[in-house]
N, C-alpha and C positions, 0 to 999 in steps of 0.2 A: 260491100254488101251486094251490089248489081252485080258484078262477078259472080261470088259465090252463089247468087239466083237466078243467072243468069236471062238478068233483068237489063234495061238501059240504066245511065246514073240519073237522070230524073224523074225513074219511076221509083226508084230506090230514095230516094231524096223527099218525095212524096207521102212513102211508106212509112219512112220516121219522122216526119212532122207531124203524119196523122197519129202513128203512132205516141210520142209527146203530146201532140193536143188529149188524146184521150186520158195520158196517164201524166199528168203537169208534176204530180208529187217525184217523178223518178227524175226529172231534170233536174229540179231543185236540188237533190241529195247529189246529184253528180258534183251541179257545181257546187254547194257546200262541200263536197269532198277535195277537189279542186283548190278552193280555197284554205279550206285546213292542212294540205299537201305543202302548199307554197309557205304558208306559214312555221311550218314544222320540219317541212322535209320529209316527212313519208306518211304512208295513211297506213291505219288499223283495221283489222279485221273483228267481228262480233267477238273473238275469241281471244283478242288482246296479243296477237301476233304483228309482228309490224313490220312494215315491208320501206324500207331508207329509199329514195330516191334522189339519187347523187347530182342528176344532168336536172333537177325542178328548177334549181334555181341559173342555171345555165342559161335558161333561153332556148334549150335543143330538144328537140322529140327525139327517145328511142328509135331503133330501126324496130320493124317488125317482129326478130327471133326475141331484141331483148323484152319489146311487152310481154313475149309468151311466156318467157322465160318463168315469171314466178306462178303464173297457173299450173306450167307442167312440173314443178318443182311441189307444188303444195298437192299436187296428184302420185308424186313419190313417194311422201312422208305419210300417206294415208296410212293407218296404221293397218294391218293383216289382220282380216278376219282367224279366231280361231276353227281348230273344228271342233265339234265334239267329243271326238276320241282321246281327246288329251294331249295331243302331239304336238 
């Protein structure tokens, strides 16, 4: 995050503590989420899609491409707007 805002890492580190203090409810769901991962092996989305996470129970953190990997992968499947001409 200090990177991409071209910030220091303890202004950054500042930014999301305050951030979490004001918003307590979205830590919780992480780690609930966190915790329901490790138990199961993958988490769900609203829409009952499920995403396996094979390295959870490994001990090992993804590299960078593969966390991106299923955001840009669920930005593929977006289904195509039609138009209205029919085509």
């Amino acid at each position: 995050m200090a990177r991409q805002l071209g910030i220091g890492r303890g202004e950054a580190q500042d930014y999301i503590a305050l951030y979490f203090s004001r918003y307590p409810g979205v830590r919780d769901y992480m780690e609930r989420t966190r915790e329901q991962a490790r138990e199961r092996g993958y988490v769900e989305t609203v829409f009952g899609r499920r995403l396996y996470l094979e390295y959870i129970h490994a001990g090992i953190r993804p590299s960078a491409p593969a966390r991106s990997a299923p955001r840009s992968t669920r930005r593929c499947r977006a289904p195509r707007p039609t138009s209205s001409s029919g085509r």
